[in-house]
C-alpha positions in Angstrom: 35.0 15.0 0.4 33.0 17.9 1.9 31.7 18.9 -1.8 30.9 15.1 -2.1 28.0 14.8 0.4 26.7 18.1 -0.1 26.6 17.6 -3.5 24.7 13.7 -2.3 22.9 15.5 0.2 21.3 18.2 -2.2 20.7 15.3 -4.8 18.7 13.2 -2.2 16.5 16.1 -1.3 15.3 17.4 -4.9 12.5 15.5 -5.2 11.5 16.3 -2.0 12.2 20.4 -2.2 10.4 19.7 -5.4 7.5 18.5 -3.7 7.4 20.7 -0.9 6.8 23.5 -3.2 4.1 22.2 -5.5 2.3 21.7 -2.0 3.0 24.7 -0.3 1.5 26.6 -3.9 -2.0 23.6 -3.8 -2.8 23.4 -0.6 -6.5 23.9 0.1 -8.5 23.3 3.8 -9.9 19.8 3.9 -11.1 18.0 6.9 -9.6 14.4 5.9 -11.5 11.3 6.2 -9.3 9.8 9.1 -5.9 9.2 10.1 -3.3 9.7 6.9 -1.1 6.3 6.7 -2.8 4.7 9.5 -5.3 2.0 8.9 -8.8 2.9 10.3 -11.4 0.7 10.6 -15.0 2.9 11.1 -17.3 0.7 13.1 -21.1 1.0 12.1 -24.0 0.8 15.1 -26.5 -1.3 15.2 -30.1 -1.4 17.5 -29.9 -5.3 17.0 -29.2 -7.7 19.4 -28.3 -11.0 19.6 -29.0 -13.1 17.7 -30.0 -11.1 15.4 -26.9 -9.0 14.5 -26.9 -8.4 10.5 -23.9 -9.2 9.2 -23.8 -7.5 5.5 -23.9 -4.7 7.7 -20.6 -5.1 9.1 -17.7 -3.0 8.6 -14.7 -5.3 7.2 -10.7 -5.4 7.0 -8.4 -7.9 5.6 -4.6 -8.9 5.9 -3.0 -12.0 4.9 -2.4 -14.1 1.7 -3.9 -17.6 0.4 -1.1 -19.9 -0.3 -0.2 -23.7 -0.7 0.8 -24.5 3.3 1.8 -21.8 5.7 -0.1 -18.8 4.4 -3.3 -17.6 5.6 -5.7 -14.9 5.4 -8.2 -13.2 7.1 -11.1 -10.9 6.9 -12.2 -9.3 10.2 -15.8 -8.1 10.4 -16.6 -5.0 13.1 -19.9 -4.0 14.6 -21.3 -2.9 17.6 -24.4 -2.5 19.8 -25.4 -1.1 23.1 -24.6 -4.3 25.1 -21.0 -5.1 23.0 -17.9 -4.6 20.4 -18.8 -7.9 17.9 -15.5 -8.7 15.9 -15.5 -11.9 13.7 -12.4 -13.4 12.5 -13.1 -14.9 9.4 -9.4 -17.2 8.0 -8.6 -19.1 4.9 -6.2 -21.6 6.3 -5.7 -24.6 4.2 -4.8 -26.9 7.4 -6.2 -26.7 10.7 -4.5 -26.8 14.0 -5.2 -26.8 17.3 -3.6 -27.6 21.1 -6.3 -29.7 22.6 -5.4 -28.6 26.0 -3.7 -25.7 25.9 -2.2 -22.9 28.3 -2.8 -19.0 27.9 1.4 -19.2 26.6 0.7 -22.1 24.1 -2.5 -20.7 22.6 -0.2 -18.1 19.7 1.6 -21.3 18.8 -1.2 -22.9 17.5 -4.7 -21.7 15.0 -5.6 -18.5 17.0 -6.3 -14.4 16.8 -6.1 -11.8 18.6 -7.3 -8.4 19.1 -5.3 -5.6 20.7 -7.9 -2.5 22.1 -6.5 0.5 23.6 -9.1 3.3 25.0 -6.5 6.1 24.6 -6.4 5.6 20.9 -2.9 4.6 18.9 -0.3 6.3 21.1 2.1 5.3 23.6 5.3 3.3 23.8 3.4 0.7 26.2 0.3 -0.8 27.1 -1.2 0.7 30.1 -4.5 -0.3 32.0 -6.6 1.3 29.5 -5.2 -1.4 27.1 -6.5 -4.9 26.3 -6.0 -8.3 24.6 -8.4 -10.4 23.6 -7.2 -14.3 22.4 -9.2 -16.8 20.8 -7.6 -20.5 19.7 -9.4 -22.8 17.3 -10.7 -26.0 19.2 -13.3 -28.6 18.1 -16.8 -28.0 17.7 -17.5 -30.4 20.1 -15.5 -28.7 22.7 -16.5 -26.6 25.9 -14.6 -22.8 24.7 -13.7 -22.9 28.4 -9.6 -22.9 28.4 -9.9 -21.6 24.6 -9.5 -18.1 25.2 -8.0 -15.3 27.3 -7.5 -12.0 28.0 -4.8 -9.5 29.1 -4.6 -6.0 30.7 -1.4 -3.7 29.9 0.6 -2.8 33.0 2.5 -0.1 31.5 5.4 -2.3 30.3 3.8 -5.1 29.1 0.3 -7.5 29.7 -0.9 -8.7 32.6 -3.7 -12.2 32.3 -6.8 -11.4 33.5 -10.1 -12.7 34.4 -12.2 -10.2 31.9 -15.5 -11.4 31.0 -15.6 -12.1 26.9 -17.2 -14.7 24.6 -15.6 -16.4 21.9 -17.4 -18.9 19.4 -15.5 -20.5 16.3 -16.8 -22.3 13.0 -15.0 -25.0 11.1 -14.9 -25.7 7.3 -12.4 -29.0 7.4 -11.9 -32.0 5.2 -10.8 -34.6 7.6 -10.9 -33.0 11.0 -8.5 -30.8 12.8 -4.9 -31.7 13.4 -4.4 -33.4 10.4 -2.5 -32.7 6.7 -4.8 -35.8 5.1 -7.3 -33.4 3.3 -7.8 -29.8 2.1 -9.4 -27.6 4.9 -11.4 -24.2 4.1 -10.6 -22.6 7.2 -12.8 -21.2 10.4 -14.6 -18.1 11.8 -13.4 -16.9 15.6 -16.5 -14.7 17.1 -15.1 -11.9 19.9 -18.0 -10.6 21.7 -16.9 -8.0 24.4 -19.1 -6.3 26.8 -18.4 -2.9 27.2 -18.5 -3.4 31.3 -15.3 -5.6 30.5 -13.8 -2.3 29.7 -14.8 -0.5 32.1 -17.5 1.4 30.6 -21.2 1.7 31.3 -22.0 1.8 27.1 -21.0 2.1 23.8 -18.5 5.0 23.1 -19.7 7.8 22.1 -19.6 8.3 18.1 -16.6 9.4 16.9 -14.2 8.0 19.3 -11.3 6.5 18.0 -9.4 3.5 19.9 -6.3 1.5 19.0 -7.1 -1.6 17.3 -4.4 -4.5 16.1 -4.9 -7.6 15.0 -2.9 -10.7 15.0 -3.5 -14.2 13.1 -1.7 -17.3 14.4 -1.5 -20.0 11.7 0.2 -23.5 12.5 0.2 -25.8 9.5 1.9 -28.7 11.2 5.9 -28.1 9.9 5.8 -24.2 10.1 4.1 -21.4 12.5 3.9 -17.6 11.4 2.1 -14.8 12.7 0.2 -12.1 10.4 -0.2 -8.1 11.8 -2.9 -5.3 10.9 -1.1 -3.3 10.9 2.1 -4.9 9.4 4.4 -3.1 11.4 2.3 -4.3 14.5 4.2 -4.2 17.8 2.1 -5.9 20.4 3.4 -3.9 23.4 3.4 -0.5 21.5 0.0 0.9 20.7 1.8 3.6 18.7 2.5 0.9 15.9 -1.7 0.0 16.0 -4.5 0.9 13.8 -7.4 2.3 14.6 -11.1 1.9 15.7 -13.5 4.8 14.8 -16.8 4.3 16.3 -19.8 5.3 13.4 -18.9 6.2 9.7 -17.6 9.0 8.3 -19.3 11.8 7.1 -18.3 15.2 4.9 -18.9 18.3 5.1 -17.7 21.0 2.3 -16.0 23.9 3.7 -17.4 27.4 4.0 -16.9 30.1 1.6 -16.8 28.2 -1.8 -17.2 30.7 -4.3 -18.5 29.5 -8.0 -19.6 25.8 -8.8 -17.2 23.5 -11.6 -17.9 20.3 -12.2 -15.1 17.6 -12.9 -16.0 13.8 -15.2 -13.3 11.3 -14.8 -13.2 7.7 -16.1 -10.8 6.1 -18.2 -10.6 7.7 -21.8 -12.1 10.7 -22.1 -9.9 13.8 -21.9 -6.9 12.1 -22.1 -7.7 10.3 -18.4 -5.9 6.7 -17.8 -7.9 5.2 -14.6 -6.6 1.4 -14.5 -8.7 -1.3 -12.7 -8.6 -5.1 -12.2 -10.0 -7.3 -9.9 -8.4 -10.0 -7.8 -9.9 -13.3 -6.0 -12.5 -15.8 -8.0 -13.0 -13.0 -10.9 -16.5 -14.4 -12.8 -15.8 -17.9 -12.5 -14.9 -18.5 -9.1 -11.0 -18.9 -9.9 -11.5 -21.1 -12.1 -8.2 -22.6 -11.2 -7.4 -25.6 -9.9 -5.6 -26.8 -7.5 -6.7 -23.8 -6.1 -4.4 -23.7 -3.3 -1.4 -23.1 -5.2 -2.7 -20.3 -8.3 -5.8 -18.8 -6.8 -4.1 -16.7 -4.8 -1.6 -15.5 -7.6 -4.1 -15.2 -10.5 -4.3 -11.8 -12.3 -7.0 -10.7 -14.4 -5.4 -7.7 -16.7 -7.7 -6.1 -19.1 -10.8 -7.6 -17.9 -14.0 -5.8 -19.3 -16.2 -6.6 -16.7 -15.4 -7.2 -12.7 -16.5 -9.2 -9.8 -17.5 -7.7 -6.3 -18.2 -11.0 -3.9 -17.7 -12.2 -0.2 -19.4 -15.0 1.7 -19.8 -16.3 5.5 -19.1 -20.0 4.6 -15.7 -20.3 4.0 -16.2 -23.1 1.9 -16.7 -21.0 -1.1 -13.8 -18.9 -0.6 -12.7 -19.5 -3.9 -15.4 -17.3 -5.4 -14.4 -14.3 -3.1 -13.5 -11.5 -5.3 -12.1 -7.8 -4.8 -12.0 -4.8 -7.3 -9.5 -1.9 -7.5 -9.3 0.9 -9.1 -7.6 4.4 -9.1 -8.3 7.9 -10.4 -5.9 10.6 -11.4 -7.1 14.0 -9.8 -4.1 16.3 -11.6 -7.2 17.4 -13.4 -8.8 19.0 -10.8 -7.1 23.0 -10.6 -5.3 23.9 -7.4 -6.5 26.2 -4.9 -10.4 24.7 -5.2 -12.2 23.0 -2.1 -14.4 19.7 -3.4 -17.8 20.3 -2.4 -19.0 16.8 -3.7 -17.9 13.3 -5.2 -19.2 10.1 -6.4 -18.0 7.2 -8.1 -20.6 5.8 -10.4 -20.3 1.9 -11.9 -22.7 -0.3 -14.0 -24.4 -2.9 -12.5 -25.3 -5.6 -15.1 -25.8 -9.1 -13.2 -24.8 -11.2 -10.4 -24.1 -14.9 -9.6 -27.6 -16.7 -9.6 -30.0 -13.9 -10.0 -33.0 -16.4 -9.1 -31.2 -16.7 -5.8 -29.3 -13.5 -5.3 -29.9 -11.2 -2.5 -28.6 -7.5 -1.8 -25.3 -6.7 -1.2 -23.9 -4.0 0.6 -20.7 -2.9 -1.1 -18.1 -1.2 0.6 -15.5 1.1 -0.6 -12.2 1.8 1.0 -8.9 3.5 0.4 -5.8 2.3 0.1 -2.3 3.6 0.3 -0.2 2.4 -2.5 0.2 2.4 -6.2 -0.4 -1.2 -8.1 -0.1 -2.4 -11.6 -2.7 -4.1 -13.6 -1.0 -6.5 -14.9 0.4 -8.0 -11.9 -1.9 -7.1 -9.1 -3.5 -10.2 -7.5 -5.1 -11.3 -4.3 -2.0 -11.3 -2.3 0.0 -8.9 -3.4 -3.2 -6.3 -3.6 -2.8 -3.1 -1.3 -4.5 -3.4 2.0 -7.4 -1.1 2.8 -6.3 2.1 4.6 -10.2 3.4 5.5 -14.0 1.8 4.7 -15.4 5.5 3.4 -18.6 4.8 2.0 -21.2 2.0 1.1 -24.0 1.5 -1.0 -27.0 -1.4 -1.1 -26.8 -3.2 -4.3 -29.8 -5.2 -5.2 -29.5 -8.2 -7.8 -30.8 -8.0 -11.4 -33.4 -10.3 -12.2 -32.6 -12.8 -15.1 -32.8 -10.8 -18.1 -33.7 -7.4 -16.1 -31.5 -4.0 -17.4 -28.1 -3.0 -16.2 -28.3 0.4 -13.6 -25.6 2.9 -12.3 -24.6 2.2 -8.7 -22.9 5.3 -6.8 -21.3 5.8 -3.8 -20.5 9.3 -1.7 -16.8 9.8 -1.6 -16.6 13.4 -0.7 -14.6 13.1 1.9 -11.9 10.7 0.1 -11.7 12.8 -2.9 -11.5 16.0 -0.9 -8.2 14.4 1.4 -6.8 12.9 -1.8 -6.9 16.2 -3.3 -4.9 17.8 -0.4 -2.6 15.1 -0.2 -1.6 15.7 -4.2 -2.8 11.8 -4.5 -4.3 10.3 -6.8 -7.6 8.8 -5.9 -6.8 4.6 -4.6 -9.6 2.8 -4.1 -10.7 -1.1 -3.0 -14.5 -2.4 -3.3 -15.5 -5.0 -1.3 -17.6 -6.4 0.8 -18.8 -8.4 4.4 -21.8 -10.5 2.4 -23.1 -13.5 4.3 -25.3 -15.3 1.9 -24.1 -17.6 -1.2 -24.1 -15.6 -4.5 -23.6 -12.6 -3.4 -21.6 -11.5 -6.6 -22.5 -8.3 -8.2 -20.8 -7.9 -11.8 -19.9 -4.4 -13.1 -18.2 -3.0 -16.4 -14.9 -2.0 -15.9 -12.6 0.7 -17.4 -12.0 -1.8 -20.6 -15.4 -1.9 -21.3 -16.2 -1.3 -24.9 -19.2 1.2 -24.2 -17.0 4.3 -22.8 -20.2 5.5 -20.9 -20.4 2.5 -18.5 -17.3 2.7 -17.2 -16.5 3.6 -13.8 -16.8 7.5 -13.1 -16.0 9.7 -10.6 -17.5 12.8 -11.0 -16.6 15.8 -8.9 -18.3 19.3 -7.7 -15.8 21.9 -6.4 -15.5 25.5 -6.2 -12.7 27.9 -5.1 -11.8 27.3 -1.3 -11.8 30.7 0.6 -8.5 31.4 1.3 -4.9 32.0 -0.3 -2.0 29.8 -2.2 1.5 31.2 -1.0 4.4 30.6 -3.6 8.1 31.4 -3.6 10.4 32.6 -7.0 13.1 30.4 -5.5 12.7 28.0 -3.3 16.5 26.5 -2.2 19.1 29.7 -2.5 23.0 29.2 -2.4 25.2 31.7 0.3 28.8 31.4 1.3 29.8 31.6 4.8 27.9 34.7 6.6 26.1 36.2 3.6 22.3 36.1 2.9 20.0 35.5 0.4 16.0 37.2 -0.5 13.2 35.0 -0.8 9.6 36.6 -2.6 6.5 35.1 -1.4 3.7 35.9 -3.5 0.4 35.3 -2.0 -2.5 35.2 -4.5 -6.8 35.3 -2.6 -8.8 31.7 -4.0 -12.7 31.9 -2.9 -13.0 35.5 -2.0 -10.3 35.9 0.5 -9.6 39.5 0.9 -8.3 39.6 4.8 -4.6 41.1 5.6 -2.3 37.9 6.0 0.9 37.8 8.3 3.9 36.3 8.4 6.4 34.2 10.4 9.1 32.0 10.8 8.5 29.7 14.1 11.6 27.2 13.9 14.4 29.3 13.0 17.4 26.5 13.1 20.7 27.5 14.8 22.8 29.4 12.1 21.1 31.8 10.3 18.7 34.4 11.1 15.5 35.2 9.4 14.0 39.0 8.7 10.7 39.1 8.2 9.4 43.1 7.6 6.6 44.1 9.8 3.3 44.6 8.6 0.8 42.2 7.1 0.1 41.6 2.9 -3.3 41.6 1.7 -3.7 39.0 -1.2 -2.6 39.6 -4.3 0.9 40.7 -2.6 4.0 39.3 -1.9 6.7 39.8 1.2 10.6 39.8 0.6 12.0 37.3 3.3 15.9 37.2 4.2 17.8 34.6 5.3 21.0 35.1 6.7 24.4 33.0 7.7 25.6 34.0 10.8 28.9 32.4 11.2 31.7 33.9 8.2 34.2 31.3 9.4 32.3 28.2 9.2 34.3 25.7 6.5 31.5 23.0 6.6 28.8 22.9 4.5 24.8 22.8 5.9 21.7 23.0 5.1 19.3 25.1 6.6 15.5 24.4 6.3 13.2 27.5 7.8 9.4 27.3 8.2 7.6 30.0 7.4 3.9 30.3 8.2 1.2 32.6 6.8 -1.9 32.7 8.2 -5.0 35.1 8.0 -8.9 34.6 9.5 -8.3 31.2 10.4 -6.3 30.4 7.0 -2.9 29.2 7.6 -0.2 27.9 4.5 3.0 26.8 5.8 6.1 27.4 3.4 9.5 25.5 3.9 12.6 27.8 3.0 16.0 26.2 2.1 19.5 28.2 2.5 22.4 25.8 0.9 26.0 27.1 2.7 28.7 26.1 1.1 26.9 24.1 -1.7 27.1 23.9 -5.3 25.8 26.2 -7.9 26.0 23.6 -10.1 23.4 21.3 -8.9 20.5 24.1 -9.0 18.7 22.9 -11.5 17.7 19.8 -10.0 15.2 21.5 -7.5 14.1 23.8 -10.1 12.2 21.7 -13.1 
């Protein structure tokens, strides 16, 4: 039974030994764009004031599906100014419902959102006073938005009402009215406006500060209630399991010492590259699907040539709201080199009513996971993980010539890179005005050089990839086992590097001998068992760092006791 779940144990890990290594031998210094796996929302600034804040402008998120009767979605616009935070709630909800008199308790039964804030960024088990809630329920237009709304205050276990000073405003795209099943409804818009005194603060943060943010939509369709989380995993009373809110966009910049200058095409086709694409939404046509409310949301547009980029302000044309995706394979791209510079590139050949069309500014974000393009859709599309870069977009006049649209994404590329990820990326964007689509040729396009192209600039990264000949050994009992690191200098590097082992688990030792390496060299580590009598078998997983003027590579080391020769192989393709 013993050999059983070692055998299970060393099976379970092999992909991940596997990995560890290819990483430990790639790794290059790169400041990432934001947070990893947590959803960050960067927040542009803007001199305007009421009324008179743009909203193309806006950054934008989105969470949520478009279904038949108790889904609903949202897109969540961000901006702020000197006097406030401005968040707009924009929902597709297919019925509308709302308490007409309703108490701070009954407002998440019914058509609401709401925005969790915390000042002391994503962390902690529990809200504490520097952490806020902000509610909003629908209501009629023709109501006073006093009893509509209210806010909380964390009190280190939970929320505490409060008296906070906050505006809320809501728009209605309905049928029949509110409170009723008797007609389609397009959905509404909730406006958050909250000073910054609210919170306790004489201004705007300062740029680059980075709050907790969640989000919250409450959607009551009549016969069912659900509640949708940005994050997913959302726990309202544990910041930790927030997002977060960046204050300004982000910005790159290439790190030092790059020696020599490469420059890297991809797009779909040429050398070998496969970069899928689709998009989701309206497409060209608006859907064209109807009833809407039961396919729109679940209508996939594999192999399409050209693509659809398209949001609005008036829900009532939600159909024609339209998403693109698209990912790039960076296994091109050599190890050991720092990205200087990237930029995707995409033909712009029209747009929906060029005689009426106005700019568009189209965002780009990341996103997380992998998708297929022949079943990717609106709602099962992978939510944005980070907004990292926009561009303006003016319309083509009727009959006017196609252009190339870029957008910087230095800073994506270059945390992609040291992620071993492929590039996954989501255009969008927070458009106000009616046709606002921008069409562009997409990866199936029958003229290879309009399709969309990342092209990269790199160099080698000063510094050093570490590399081991083995990186799980077998032992029995008490015996040891020799690891060789080699280290090898990328971008120059020609400074002494040390070595050492910081979280040496109980039973075994580790021998490092003294002295530094200076690259190209290599260091003979040993790792010993330190009990002869011990019948079980373990696994024992030793750190080892290597660092040299202000390089550091971190190396995991893996001593199998009482394991099975026989399995080897698995870690070792």
């Amino acid at each position: 039974m013993r050999n059983i779940r070692l055998i299970f144990i060393f099976c379970f890990l092999g992909l991940m030994l596997m990995l560890q290594g290819r990483l430990g031998e790639t790794a290059v210094q790169a400041a990432p764009v934001g947070s990893g796996s947590v959803p960050r929302v960067n927040v542009p600034y803007t001199t305007a004031v009421e009324p008179n804040i743009p909203v193309p402008d806006r950054a934008i998120t989105w969470f949520g599906q478009v279904g038949p009767t108790t889904q609903s979605y949202a897109d969540v616009r961000f901006i702020y100014n000197s006097e406030k935070l401005h968040v707009v709630f924009h929902i597709i909800d297919r019925y509308l419902f709302y308490d007409v008199t309703p108490t701070p308790a009954e407002m998440p039964n019914w058509d609401a959102a709401t925005i969790y804030l915390d000042l002391d960024g994503n962390s902690g088990s529990t809200p504490d006073g520097n952490a806020y809630r902000f509610m909003g329920q629908l209501s009629s237009l023709n109501d006073s938005r006093t009893g509509f709304d209210v806010a909380y205050v964390g009190n280190g276990s939970g929320w505490t009402q409060t008296s906070l000073d906050f505006e809320t405003f809501i728009g209605t795209q309905t049928t029949n009215g509110l409170n009723n099943t008797t007609g389609d409804d397009d959905g509404w818009n909730l406006n958050i406006r909250i000073p910054w005194s609210s919170l306790g603060l004489s201004g705007p943060p300062a740029e680059g500060t980075v709050w907790g943010l969640g989000l919250t939509l409450h959607d009551e369709d009549g016969t069912a209630h659900e509640n949708r989380h940005w994050p997913e995993s959302l726990n309202s009373t544990s910041p930790a399991s927030w997002g977060q809110l960046h204050f300004g966009l982000p910005s790159y910049t290439p790190p030092g010492g790059v020696s020599g200058s490469s420059t890297l095409v991809i797009r779909d086709g040429e050398n070998g590259a496969v970069v899928p694409d689709g998009h989701v939404g309206g497409g060209t046509l608006c859907g064209d699907a109807w009833p809407y409310w039961e396919d729109w949301g679940t209508t996939n547009y594999a192999h399409a040539s050209q693509v659809n980029i398209q949001n609005q302000w008036n829900l009532g044309d939600w159909p024609c709201f339209s998403k693109y995706y698209i990912t790039f394979p960076l296994d091109a791209l050599p190890p050991g080199q720092a990205v200087v510079s990237a930029s995707l590139s995409m033909y712009h050949f029209g747009n929906s009513l060029p005689s009426e069309a106005e700019p568009s500014l189209i965002q780009v974000f990341t996103v997380a996971s992998d998708w297929n393009e022949n079943s990717i859709v609106w709602n099962n599309a992978p939510r944005p993980l980070e907004n990292v870069a926009r561009t303006w977009v003016d319309p083509i006049p009727a009959g006017g010539s196609g252009k190339f649209v870029t957008w910087d994404l230095s800073a994506a590329v270059a945390e992609a890179y040291a992620n071993g990820q492929p590039l996954r990326l989501a255009l969008y964007s927070a458009d106000n005005a009616m046709h606002s689509g921008k069409y562009f040729a997409a990866s199936e396009t029958f003229n290879p050089e309009r399709r969309p192209t990342l092209e990269i600039t790199y160099g080698s990264a000063y510094g050093f990839t570490v590399s081991v000949d083995q990186v799980v050994q077998t032992a029995v009992p008490g015996s040891s086992a020799q690891y060789e690191l080699t280290v090898l200098p990328t971008g120059g590097f020609g400074t002494a590097v040390t070595f050492q082992a910081n979280s040496v688990p109980s039973g075994v030792n580790v021998t490092i001998p003294p002295g530094g390496v200076t690259p190209p060299g290599s260091k003979t580590i040993t790792i010993s068992h330190t009990n002869p009598s011990q019948t079980v078998g373990g696994l024992y997983a030793v750190p080892i760092t290597v660092s040299g003027d202000g390089v550091q590579r971190t190396l995991t080391l893996y001593l199998l006791v009482n394991g099975s020769q026989t399995f080897l192989p698995l870690t070792q393709r």
